[in-house]
N, C-alpha and C positions, 0 to 999 in steps of 0.2 A: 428354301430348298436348293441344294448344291448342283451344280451344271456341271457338264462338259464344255460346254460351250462359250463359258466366261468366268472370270473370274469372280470366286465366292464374295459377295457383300450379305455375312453375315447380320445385320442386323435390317436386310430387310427380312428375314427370320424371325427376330426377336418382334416387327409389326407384325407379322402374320399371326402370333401366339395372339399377341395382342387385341387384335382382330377378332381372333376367334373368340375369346373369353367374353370382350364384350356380348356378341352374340350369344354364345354362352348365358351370362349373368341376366342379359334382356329379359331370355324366353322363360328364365326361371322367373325374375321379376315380377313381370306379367302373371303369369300364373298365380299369384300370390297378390298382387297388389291393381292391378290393374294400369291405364292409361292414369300416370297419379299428376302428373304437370308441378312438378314439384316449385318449391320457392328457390331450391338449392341446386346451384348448378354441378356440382359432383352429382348429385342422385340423378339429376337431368339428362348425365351421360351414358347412368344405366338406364334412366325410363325409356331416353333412344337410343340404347343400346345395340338398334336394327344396323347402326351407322357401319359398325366394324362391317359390314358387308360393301361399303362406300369405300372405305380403306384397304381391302382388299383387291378391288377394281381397280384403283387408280396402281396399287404395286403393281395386279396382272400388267395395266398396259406400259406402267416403268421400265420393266424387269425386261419382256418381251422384245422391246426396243433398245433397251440395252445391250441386252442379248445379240440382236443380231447386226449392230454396230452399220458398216457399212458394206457387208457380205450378204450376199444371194439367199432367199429359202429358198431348199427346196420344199413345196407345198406338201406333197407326199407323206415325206420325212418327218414334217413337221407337222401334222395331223396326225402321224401314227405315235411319235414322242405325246400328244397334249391323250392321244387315247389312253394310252400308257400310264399315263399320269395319273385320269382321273375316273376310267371306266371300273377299274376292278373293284374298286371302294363301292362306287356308286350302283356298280349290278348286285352288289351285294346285297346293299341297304333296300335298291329296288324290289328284289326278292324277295327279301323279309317283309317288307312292310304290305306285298301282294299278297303274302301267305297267312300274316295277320290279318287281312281283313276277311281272305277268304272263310278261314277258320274259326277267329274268335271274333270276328264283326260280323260273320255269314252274309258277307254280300258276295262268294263266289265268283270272285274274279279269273279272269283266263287270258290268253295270247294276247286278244286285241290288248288288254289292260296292257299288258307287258310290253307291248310292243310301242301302248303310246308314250309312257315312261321312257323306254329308251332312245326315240327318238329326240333329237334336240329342240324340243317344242314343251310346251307347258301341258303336264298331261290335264285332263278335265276331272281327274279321283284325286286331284292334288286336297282340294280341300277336306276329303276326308282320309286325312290322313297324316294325323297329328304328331305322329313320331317320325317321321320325316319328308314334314310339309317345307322344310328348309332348302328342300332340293332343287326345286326353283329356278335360284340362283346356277345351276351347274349348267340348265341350259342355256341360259345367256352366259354365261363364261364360254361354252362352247360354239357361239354362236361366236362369239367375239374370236374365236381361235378360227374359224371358218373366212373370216373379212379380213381379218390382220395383216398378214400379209400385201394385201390389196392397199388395204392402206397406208403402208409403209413404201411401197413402191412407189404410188401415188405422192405422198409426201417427198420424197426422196427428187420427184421429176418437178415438183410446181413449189418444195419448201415448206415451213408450217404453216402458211396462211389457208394450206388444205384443208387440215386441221380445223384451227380457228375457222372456215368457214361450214366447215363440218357442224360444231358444236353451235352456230349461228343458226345453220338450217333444224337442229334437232328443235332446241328454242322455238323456234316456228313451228315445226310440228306439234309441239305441245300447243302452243298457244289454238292454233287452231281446231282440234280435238276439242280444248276446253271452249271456245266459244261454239263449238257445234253442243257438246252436251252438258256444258257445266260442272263438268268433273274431269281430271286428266292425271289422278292422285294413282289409280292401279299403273298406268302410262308410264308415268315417271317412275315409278317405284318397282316395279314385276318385272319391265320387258326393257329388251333391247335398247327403246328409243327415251326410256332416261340412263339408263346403266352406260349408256355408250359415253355420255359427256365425259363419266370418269372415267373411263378406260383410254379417253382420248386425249384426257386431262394428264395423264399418267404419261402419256405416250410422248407430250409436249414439255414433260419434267424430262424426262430422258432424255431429250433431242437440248436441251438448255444443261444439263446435266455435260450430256458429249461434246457441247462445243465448250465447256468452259473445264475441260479433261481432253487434251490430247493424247492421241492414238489409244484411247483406250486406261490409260493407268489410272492406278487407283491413286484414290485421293485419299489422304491421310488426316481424319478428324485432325480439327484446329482453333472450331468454335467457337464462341465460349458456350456454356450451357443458359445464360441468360437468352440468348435466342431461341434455343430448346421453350424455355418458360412463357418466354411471350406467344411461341406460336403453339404451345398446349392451352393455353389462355384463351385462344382467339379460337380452338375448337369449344373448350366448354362454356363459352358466351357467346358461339354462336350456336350449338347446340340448344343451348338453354333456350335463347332468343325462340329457338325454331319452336322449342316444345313449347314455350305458354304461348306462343300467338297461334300456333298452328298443330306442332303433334301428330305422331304417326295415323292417329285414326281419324283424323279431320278427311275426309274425301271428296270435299267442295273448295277449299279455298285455290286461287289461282297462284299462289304462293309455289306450287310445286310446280307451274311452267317454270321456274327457275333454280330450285332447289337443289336438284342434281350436281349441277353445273357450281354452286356456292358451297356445298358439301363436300366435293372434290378437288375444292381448291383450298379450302381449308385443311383438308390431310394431305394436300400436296403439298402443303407449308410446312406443317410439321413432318413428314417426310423427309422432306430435304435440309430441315432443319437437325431430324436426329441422326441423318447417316453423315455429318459434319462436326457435329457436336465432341468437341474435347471434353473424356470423362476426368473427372479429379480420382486421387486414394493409387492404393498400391498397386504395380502393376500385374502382380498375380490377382490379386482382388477380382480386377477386371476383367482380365484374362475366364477366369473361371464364371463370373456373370455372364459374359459373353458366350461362354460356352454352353451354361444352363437355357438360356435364354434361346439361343440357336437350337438347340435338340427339342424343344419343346414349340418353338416355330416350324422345325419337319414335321413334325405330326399335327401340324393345326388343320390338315384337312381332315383325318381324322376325325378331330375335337369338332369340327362342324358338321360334319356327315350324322354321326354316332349321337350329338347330345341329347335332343331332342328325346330319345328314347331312352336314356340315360335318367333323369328329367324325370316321366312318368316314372320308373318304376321307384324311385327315391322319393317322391308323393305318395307313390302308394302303398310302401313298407316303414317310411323311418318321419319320425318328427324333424319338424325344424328346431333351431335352433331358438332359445329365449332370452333375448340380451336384458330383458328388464327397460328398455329405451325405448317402446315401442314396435309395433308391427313393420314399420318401415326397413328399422334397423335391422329387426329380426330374420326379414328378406335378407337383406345384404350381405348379412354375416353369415346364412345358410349358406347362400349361394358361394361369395366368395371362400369360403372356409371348409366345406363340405359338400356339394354340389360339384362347382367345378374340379376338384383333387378326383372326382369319380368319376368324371369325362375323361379327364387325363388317366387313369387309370385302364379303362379301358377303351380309349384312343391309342394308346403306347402300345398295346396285344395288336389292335387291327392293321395300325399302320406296318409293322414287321411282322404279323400271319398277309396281308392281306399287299398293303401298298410298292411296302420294300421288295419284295421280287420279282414286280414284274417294272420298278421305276430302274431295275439292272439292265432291262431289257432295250431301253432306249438307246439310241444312236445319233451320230450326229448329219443336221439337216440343212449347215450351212457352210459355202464355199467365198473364197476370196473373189473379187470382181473379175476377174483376169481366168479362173477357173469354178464354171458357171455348173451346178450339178445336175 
């Protein structure tokens, strides 16, 4: 998503699609296949497919910090910009999916519903409510938009061992959760106190990012793409790793006092691996990739918001697809090939009826050291 504020790094864009898709491809997977723990680590990347929301956290706190370099927020400003950003989509999808239930689920929902939805807390009708149980996520993203600043001041006055001790004490906190009840799997996974490792993880890419980028310029891909390869490698073998020992639906293993924390360091490899990475071929070629790639990362909030219901109604009117190679494959090839092109389809209406007019509306929320706002 383009700034005022700093200079455009288009391909953390082209993560953000990325992101979302996986997402995407997950909830369809699921639906169709179930928790499968595959032998194959490509499928393993759709079975945990949940991850592209780990990938997104760690940009949030990249981007965030990048952003505001060694200049002042102001808090204000910068609460009314992340509103901007991300309410109108979300009041939207809130109201619809209140209206659905009232209506054709007759559970008659009113105010208080509406009111817990929009607060930045997890409402309690989350779970019933399957075409946008993915929302979640927006309030720990907001939540994180509420602290950030704090944190970054904080960092700023003691360095990143703030940080790092930040992500030290969360680790404790889990740990100790799970030795009170045996489980710390919802902990790490739904709220704040696992989501924060990578948002903080994110936060420590950018501060090593700045110091090895003075005054701010951009850095000009130089890579080679073999470092691309090894650190996409090291997501889907760790991935994989996760899914047969453990997997999304495991909600006993002690494995997730740490998981957070090793999921966000593995996209923060590749990360920083693909915004470096020298592409090979012609330079229009890539020019125009670049640029497909970019327009379709603005609208992955969108494609997150929206899919879910997107999702159901394509179960409930059109067959999937039949590759002859099995039900596994079958999945995949819906999803990727006809599934996701109809999130994107009607992600691209919502984000310009819906996102684009009021992300005009934002202003800027930070000032040079010397002129404090």
């Amino acid at each position: 998503m383009q700034t005022t504020q700093h200079a455009y790094l288009s391909r953390l864009d082209h993560l953000r699609f990325f992101a979302a898709a996986l997402v995407v491809l997950f909830h369809y997977f699921h639906t169709r296949q179930g928790d499968l723990r595959s032998g194959n680590p490509l499928i393993s990347l759709v079975d945990e497919g949940h991850t592209g929301i780990a990938l997104f956290m760690v940009i949030s706190g990249f981007i965030f910090t990048l952003i505001a370099g060694n200049r002042h927020i102001h808090y204000a400003g910068f609460l009314k910009n992340r509103v901007l950003r991300i309410y109108p989509l979300f009041v939207f999808a809130v109201f619809l999916q209140l209206f659905i239930s009232t209506y054709n689920d007759h559970r008659n929902y009113g105010f208080l519903q509406l009111l817990g939805w929009l607060m930045p807390f997890r409402s309690e009708t989350v779970p019933l409510t399957p075409h946008f149980v993915q929302l979640w996520t927006i309030w720990v993203e907001f939540q994180f938009y509420l602290i950030f600043p704090f944190l970054l001041a904080f960092t700023r006055r003691s360095g990143s061992r703030y940080l790092w001790a930040w992500l030290g004490l969360l680790v404790l906190m889990r740990a100790l959760v799970f030795a009170t009840s045996g489980s710390v799997r919802f902990i790490a996974y739904e709220t704040i106190f696992g989501r924060l490792d990578q948002f903080i993880i994110g936060m420590l890419l950018a501060r090593l990012w700045q110091a090895r980028t003075p005054h701010g310029a951009a850095r000009p891909p130089g890579h080679s793409p073999l470092w691309l390869a090894l650190a996409g490698l090291a997501v889907l073998l760790g991935l994989h790793l996760f899914s047969r020992k453990v997997g999304f639906t495991d909600l006993v293993s002690p494995f997730w006092i740490i998981w957070p924390g090793l999921e966000a360091a593995l996209w923060a490899a590749f990360l920083w691996a693909y915004l470096q990475t020298r592409w090979p071929g012609p330079l229009a070629l890539r020019r125009g990739v670049d640029r497909l790639l970019a327009s379709l990362g603005a609208i992955s909030f969108s494609i997150y918001v929206m899919h879910n219901l997107v999702i159901a109604a394509f179960k409930a009117q059109l067959p999937g697809l039949a590759t002859g190679a099995g039900p596994v494959a079958d999945a995949l090839a819906t999803g990727a090939l006809l599934v996701l092109p109809a999130v994107l389809a009607v992600a691209a209406v919502t984000y310009h009826l819906i996102e684009r007019p009021f992300l005009a509306l934002r202003g800027p929320y930070l000032a040079d050291p010397e002129h404090r706002l």
